[in-house]
KESEBA-942870 format. One record per residue: residue in three letters; residue number from 1; y, x, z of N, C-alpha, C, CB in turn. Coordinates in steps of 0.05 Angstrom, whole numbers. Each point is the difference from the previous one (the first is absolute). Glycine has a CB too. Example, Ala and Ser with C-alpha at 12.3 -4.5 7.8 and 13.67 -1.06 7.14 Angstrom:
2
KOLKE,rest,nr,ny,nx,nz,cay,cax,caz,cy,cx,cz,cby,cbx,cbz
KOLKE,ALA,1,-114,264,156,24,-18,0,24,18,0,-23,-38,25
KOLKE,SER,2,44,31,-39,24,16,1,22,-15,14,-13,24,-43
//
This chain:
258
KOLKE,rest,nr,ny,nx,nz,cay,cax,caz,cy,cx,cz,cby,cbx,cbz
KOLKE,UNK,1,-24,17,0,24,-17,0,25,17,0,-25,-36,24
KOLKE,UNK,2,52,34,-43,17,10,1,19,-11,25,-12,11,-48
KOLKE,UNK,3,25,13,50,19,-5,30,17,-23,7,3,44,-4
KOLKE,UNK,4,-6,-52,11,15,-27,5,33,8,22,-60,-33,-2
KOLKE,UNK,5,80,29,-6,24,-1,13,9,-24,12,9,30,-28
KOLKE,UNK,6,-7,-26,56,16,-26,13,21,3,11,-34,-17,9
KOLKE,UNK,7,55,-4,3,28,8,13,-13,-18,27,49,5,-46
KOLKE,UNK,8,-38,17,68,-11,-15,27,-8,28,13,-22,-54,-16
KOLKE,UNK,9,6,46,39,-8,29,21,-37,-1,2,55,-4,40
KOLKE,UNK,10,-68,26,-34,-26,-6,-4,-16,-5,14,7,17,-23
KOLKE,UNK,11,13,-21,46,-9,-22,21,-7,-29,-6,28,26,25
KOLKE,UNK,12,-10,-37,-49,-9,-24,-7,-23,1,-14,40,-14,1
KOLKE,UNK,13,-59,26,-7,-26,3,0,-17,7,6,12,-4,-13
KOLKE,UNK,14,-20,-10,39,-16,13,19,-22,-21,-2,36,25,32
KOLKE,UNK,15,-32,-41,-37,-22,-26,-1,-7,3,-29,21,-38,37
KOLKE,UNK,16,-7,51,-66,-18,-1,-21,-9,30,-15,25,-48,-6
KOLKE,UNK,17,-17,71,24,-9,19,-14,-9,16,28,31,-3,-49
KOLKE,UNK,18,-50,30,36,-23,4,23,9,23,10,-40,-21,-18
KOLKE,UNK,19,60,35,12,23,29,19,19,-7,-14,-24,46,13
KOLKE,UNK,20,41,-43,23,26,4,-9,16,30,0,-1,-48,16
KOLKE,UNK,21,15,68,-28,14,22,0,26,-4,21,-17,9,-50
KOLKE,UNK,22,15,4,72,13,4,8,21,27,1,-31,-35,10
KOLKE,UNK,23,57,40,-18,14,35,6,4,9,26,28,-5,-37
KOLKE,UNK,24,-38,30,46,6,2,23,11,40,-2,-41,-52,23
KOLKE,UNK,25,43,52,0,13,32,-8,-28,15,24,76,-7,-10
KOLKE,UNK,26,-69,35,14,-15,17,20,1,-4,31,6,30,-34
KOLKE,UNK,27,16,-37,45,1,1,22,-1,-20,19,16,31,-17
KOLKE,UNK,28,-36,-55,10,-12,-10,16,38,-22,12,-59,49,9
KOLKE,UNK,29,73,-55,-39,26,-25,9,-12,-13,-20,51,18,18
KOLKE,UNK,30,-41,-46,-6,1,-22,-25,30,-26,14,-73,6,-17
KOLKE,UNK,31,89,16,7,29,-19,7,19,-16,-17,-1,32,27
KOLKE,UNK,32,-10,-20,-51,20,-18,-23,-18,-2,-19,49,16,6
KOLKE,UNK,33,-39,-40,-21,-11,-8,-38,-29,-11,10,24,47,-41
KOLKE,UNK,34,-40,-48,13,-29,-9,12,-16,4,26,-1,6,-40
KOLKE,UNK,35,3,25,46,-16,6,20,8,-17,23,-8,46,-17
KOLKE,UNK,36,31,-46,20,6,-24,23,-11,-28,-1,39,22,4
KOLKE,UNK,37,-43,-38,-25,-5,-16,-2,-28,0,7,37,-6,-24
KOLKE,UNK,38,-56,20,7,-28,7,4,3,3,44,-12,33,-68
KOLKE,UNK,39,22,-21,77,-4,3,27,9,-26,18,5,52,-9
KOLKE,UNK,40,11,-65,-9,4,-31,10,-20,-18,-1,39,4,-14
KOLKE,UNK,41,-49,-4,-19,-27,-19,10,-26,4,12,18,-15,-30
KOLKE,UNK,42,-22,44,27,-25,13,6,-2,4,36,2,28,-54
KOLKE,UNK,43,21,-28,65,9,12,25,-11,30,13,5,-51,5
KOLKE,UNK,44,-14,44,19,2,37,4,-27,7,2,45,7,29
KOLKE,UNK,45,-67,-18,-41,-28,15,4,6,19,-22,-37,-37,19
KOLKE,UNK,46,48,26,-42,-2,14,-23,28,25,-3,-28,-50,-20
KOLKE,UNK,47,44,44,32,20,19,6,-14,23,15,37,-35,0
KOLKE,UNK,48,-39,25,17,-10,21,25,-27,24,-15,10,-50,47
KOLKE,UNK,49,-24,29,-61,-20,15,-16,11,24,-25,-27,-48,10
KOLKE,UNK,50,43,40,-26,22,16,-16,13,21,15,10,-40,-25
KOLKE,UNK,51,-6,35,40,25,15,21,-28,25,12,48,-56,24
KOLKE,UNK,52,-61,48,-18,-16,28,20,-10,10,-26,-20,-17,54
KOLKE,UNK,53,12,9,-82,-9,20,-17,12,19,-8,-19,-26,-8
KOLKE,UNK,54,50,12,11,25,19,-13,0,21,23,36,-38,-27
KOLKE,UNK,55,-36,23,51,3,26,26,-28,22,-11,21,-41,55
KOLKE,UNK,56,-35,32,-64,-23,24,7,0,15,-38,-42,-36,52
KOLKE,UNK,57,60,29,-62,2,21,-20,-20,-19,-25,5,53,39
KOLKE,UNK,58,-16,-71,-39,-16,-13,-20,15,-16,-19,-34,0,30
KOLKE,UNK,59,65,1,-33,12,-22,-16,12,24,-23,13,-47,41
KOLKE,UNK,60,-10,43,-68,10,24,-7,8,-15,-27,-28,43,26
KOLKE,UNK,61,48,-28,-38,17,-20,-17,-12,14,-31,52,-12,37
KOLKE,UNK,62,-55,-11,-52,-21,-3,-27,-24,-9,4,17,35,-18
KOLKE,UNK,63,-26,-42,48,-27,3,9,2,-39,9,-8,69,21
KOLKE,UNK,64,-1,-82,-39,-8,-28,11,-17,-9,16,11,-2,-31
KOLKE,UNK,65,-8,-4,51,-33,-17,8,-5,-30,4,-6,39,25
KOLKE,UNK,66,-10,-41,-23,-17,-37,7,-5,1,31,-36,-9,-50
KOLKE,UNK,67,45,-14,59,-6,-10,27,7,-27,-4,7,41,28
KOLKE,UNK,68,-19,-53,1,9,-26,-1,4,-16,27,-24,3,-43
KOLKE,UNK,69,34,-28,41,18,-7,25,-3,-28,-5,35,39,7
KOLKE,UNK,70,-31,-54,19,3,-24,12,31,-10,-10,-37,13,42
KOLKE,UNK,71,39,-40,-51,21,-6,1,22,-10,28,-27,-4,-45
KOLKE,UNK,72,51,4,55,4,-8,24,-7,-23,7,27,24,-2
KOLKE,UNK,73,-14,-46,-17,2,-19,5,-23,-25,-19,51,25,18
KOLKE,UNK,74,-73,-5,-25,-22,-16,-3,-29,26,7,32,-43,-44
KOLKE,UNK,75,-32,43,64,-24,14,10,-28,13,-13,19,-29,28
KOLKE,UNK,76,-21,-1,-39,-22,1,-19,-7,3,-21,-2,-15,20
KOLKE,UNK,77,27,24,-28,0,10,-34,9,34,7,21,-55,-34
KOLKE,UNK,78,-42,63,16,-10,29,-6,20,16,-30,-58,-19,21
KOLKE,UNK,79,73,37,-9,13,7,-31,-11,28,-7,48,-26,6
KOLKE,UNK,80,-53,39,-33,-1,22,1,29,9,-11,-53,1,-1
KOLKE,UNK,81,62,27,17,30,3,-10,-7,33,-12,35,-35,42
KOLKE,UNK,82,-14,46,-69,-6,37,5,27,5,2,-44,18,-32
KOLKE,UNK,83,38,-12,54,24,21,4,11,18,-16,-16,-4,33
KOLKE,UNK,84,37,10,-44,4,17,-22,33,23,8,-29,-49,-39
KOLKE,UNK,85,15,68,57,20,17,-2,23,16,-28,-38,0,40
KOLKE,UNK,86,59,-14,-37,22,8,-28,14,19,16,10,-47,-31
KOLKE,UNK,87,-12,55,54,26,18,18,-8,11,10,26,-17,8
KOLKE,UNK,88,-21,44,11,1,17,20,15,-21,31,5,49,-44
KOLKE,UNK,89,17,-39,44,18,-4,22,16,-21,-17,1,48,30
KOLKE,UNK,90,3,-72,-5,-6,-29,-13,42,-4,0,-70,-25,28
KOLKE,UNK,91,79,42,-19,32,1,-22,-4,19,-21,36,-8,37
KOLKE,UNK,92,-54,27,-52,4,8,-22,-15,-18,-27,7,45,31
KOLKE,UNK,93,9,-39,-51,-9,-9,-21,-35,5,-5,54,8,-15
KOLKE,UNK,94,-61,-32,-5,-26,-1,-2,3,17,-27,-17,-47,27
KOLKE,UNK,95,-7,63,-30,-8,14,-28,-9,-7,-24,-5,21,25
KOLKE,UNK,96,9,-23,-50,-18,-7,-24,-22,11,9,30,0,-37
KOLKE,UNK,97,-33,32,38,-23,16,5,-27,-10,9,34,27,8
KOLKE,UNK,98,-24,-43,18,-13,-8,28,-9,-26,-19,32,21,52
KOLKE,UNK,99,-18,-44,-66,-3,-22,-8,-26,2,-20,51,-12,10
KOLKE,UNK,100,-45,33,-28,-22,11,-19,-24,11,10,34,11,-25
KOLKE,UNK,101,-36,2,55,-17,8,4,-25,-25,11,35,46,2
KOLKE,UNK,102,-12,-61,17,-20,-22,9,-18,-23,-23,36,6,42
KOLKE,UNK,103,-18,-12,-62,-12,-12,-20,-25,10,-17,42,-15,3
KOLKE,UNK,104,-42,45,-3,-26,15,-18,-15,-10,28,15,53,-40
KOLKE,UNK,105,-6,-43,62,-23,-5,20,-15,-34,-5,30,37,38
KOLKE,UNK,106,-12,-52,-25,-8,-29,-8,-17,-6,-22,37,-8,17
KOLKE,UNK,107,-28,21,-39,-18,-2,-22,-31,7,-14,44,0,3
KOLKE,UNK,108,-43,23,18,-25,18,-10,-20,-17,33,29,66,-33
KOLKE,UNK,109,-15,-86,53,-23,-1,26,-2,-34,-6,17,46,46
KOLKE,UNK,110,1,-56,-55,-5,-33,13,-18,-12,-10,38,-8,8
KOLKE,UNK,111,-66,23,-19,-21,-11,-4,-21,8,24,13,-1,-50
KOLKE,UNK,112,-7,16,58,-13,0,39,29,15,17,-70,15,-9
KOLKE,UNK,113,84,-40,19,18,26,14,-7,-10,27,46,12,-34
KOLKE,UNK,114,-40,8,54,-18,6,29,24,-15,12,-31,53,2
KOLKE,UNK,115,24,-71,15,13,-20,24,4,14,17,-18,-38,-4
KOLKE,UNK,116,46,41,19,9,15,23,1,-14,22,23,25,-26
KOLKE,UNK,117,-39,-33,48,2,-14,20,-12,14,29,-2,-39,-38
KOLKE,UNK,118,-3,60,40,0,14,22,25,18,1,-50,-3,0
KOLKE,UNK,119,56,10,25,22,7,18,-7,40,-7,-1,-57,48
KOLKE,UNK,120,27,65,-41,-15,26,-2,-6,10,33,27,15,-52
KOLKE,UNK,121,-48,5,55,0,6,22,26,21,17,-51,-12,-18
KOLKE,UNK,122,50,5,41,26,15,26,0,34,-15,-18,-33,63
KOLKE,UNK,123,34,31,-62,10,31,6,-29,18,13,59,-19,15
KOLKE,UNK,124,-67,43,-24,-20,14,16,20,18,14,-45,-1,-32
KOLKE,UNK,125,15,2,54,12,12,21,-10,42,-11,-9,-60,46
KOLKE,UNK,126,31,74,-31,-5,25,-7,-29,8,-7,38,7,27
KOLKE,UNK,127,-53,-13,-20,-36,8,-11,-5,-14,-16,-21,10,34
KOLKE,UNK,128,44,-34,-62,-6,-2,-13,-20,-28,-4,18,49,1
KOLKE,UNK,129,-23,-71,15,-16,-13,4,16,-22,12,-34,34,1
KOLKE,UNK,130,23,-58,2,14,-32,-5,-16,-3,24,10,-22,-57
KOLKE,UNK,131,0,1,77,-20,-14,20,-3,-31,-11,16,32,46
KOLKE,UNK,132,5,-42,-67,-2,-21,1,10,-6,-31,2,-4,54
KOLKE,UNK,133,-14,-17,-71,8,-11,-20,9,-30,-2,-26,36,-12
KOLKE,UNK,134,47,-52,6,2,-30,-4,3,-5,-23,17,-7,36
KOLKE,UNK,135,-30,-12,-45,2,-6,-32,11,-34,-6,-47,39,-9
KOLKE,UNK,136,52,-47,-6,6,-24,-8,-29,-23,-8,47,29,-17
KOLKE,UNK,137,-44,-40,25,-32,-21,-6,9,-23,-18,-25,5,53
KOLKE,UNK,138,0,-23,-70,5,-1,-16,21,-27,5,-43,30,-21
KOLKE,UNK,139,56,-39,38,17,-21,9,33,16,-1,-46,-28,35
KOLKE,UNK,140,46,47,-37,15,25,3,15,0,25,4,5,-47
KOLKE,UNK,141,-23,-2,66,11,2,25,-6,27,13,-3,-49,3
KOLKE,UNK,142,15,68,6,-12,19,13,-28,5,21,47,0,-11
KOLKE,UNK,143,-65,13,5,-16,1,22,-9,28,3,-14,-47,-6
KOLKE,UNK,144,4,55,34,-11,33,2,-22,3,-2,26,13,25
KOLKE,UNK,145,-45,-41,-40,-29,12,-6,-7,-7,-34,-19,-11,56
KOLKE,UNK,146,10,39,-58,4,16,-26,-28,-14,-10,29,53,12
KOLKE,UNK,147,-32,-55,-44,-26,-9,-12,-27,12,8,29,-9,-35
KOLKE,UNK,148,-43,-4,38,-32,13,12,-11,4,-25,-11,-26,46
KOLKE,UNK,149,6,56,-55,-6,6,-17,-42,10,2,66,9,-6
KOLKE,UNK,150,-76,-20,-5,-28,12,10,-9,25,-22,-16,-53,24
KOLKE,UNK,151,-3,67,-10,-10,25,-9,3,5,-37,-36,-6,49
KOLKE,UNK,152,34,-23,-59,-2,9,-30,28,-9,-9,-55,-6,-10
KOLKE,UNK,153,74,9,27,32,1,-5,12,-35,-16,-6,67,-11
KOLKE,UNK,154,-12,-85,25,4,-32,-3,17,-10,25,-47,-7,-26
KOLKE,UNK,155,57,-6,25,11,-27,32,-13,-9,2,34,-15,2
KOLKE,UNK,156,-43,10,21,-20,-18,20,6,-13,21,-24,25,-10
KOLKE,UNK,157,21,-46,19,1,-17,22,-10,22,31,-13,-52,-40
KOLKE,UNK,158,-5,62,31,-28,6,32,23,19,19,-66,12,-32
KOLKE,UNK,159,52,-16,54,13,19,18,1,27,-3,-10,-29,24
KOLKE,UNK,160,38,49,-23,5,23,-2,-18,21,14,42,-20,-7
KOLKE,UNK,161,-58,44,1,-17,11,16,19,22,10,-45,-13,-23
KOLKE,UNK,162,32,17,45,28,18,22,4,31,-31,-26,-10,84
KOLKE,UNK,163,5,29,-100,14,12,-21,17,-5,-16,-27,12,4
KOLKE,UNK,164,25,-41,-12,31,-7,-13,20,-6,21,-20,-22,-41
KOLKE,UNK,165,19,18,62,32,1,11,-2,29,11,11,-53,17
KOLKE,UNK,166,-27,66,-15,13,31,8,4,9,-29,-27,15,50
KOLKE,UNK,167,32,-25,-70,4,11,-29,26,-22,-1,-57,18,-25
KOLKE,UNK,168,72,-37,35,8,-11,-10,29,6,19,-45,-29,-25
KOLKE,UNK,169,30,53,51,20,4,25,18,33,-5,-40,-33,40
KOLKE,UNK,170,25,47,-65,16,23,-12,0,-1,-22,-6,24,28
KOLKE,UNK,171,21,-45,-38,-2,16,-38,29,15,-4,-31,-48,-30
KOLKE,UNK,172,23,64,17,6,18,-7,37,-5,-14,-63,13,-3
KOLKE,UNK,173,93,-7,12,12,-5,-3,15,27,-23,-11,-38,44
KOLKE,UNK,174,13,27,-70,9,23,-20,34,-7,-4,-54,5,-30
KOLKE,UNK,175,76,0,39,24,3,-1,13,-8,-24,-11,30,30
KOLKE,UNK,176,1,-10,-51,5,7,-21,-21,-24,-13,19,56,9
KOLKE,UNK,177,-31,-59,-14,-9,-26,-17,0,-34,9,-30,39,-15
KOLKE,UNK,178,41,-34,-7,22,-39,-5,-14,-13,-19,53,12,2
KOLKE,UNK,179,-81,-11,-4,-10,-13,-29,8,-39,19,-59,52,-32
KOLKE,UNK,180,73,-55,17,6,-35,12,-45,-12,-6,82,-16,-33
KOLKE,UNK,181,-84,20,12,-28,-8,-15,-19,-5,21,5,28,-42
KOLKE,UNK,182,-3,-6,63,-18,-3,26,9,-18,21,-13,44,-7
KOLKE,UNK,183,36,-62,4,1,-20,20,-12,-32,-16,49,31,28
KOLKE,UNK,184,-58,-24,-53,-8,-26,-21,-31,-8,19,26,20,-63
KOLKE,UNK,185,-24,-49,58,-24,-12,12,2,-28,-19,1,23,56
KOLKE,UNK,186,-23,-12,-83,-5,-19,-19,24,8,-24,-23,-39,39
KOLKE,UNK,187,5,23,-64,24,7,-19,0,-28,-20,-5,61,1
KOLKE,UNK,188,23,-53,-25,9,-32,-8,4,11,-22,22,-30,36
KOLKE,UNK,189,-27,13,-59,5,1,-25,23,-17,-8,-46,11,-5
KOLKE,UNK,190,65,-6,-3,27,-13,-1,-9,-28,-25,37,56,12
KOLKE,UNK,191,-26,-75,-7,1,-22,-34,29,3,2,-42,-46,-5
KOLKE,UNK,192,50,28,17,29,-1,-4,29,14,29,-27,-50,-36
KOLKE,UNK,193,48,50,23,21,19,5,32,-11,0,-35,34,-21
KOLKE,UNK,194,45,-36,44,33,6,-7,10,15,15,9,-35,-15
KOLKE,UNK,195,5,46,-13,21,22,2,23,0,9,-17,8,-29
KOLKE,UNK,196,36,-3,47,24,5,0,16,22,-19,-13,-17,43
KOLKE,UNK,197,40,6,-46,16,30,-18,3,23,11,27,-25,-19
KOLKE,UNK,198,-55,45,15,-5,22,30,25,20,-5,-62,3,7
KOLKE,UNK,199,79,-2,23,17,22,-9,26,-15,-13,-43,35,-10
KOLKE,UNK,200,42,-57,6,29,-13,-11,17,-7,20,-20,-19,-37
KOLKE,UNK,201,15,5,56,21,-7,14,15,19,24,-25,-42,-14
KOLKE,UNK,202,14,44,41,5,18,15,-5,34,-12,-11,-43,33
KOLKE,UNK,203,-3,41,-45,-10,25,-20,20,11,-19,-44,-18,-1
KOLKE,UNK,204,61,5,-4,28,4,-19,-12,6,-29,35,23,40
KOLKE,UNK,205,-63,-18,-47,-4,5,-24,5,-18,-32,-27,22,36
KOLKE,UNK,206,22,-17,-50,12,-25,-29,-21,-9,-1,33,18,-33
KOLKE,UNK,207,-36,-51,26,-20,-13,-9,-12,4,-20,15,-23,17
KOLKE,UNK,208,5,40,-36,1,-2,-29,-36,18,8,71,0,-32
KOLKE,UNK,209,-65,33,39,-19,14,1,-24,0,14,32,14,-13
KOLKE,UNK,210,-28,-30,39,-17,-5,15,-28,-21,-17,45,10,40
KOLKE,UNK,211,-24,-34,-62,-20,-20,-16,-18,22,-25,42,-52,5
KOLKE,UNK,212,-29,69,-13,-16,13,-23,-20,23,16,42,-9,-41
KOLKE,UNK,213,-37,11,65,-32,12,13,-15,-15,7,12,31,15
KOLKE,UNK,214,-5,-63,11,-19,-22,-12,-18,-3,-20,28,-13,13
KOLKE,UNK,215,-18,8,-35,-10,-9,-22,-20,16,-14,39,-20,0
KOLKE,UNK,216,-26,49,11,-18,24,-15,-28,2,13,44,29,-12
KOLKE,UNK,217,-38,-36,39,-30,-1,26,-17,-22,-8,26,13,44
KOLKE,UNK,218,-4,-35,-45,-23,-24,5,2,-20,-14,-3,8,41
KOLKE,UNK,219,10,5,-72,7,-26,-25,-26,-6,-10,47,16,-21
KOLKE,UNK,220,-63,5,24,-27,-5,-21,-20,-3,24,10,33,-51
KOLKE,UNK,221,-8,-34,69,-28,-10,21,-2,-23,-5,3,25,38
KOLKE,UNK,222,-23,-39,-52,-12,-25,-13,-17,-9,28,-4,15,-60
KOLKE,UNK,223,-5,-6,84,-20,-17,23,10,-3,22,-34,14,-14
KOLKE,UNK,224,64,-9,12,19,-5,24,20,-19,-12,-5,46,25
KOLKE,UNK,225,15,-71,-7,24,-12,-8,22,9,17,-23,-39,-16
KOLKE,UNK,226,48,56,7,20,14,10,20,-14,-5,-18,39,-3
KOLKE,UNK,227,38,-54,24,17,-10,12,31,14,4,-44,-19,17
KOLKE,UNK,228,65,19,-31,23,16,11,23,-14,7,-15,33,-25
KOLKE,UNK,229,24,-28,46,8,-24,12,45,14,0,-70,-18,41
KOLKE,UNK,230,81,0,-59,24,13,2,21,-7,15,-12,7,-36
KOLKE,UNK,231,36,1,56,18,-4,10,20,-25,-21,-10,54,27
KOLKE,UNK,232,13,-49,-55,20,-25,-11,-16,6,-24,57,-4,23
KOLKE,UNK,233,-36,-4,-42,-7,-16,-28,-14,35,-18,54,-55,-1
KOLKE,UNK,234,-77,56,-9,-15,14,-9,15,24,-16,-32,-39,4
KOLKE,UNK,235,59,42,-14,10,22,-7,21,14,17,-14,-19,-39
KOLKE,UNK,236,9,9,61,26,10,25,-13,14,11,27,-33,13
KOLKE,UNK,237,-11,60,-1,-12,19,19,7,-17,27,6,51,-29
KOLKE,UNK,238,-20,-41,53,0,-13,22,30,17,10,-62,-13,9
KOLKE,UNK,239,69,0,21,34,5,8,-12,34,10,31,-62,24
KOLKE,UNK,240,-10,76,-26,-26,28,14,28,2,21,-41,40,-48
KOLKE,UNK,241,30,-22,75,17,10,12,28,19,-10,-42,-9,25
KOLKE,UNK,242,60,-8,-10,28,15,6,13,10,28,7,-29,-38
KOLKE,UNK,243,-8,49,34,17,10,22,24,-3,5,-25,23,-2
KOLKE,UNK,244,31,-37,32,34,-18,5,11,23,4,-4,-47,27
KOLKE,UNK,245,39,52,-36,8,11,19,11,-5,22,-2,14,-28
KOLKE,UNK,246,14,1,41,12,-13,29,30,17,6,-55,-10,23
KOLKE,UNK,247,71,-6,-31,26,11,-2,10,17,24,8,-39,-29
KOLKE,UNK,248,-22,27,54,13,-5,30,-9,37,3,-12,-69,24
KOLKE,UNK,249,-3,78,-36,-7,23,9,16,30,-14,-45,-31,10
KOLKE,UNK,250,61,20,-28,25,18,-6,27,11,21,-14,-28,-42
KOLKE,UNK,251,6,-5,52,24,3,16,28,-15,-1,-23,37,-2
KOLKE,UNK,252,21,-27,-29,23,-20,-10,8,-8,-28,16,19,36
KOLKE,UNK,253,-11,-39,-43,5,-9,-32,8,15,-16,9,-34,11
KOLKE,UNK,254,-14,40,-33,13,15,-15,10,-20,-25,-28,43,18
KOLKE,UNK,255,56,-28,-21,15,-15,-24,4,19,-16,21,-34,21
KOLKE,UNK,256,-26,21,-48,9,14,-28,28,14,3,-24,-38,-28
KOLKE,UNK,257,20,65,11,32,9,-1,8,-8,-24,1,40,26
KOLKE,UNK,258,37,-46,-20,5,-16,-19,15,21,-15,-1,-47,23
//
């Protein structure tokens, strides 16, 4: 199916398409443009979940992921959202670079891309080792008991044998590795998709260029229906940030010489 363009937010499709794109930046804010909104309806399991990945170094910009969340104000509906880092530090501009990079990503996984719903583990302690892991369950609520994995590396219901919790009471804490991939529990084959204008609005980038990498990613994927969801009328760039000035901090008016 070719790309379909809508005017609206892609929140309003939560009830007919199966992920929604959310923009978010590295450092674990979501205070303005979509991301706020997304943390309005989703509320704070799913924030809070975003927020400690960024704290532990797993959010990285070009780098998309899949997770998913409870709605606030209807419990029982299940959304999958991907997070789609366009930024670093969430007052600097978003990148083409970053925008390009996440879309090859998107493109080359959303025929199995890995569900992010475990928590990362605490900080290790100097010897390098965790006492404790909490992960997200599948209601996405936090809990501190981790999947019971049995001997041939399956989930299982049966009771834990005291070697898996003394295996489950030092693992091994690596600093330096952020693979996000290892907090996935289950994966999803994408059908359908909406897009936001990644990088257009708070992002200050042009629509113009941001639409002809779209198009270049995800014009010819024929087994996904891809959704792009626009701020106004389909040839307008979105409003991008301006910086006010503030007169009061001169000191004093200045007048033309005449």
């Amino acid at each position: 199916m070719p790309i379909e363009e809508r005017v609206g937010s892609v929140l309003d499709a939560i009830d007919t398409v199966q992920v929604l794109v959310n923009t978010v930046n590295t450092k674990g804010v979501m205070g303005k443009g979509l991301a706020a909104e997304f943390k309005k309806r989703f509320g704070n399991a799913m924030f809070e979940h975003y927020k400690s990945l960024c704290e532990h170094g797993y959010v990285k910009p070009g780098r998309p992921y899949l997770t998913k969340a409870l709605l606030k104000d209807r419990p029982d509906k299940e959304v999958y959202i991907l997070h789609f880092p366009t930024k670093d530090h969430w007052k600097h501009r978003s990148r083409i670079a970053w925008i390009e990079e996440g879309l090859a990503y998107f493109r080359d996984h959303y025929h199995d891309m890995p569900i992010i719903t475990k928590s990362p583990p605490p900080h290790g302690k100097p010897n390098g080792t965790i006492t404790q892991t909490s992960f997200l369950d599948n209601s996405g609520h936090a809990s501190d008991e981790p999947p019971r994995i049995g001997d041939d590396g399956t989930e299982h219901d049966g009771p834990k044998s005291r070697e898996q919790e003394n295996r489950h009471q030092s693992v091994p804490c690596h600093d330096g590795d952020k693979d996000i991939d290892s907090l996935a529990q289950g994966r999803l084959r994408i059908e359908s998709i909406a897009f936001p204008q990644l990088g257009c609005r708070n992002g200050g980038l042009s629509w113009t260029e941001v639409r002809q990498l779209m198009y270049r990613y995800l014009g010819d994927l024929n087994d996904i229906d891809v959704y792009i969801y626009l701020y106004d009328r389909p040839d307008a760039d979105p409003p991008r940030r301006t910086r006010k000035s503030n007169p009061s901090k001169s000191g004093r008016s200045r007048t033309p010489n005449r």
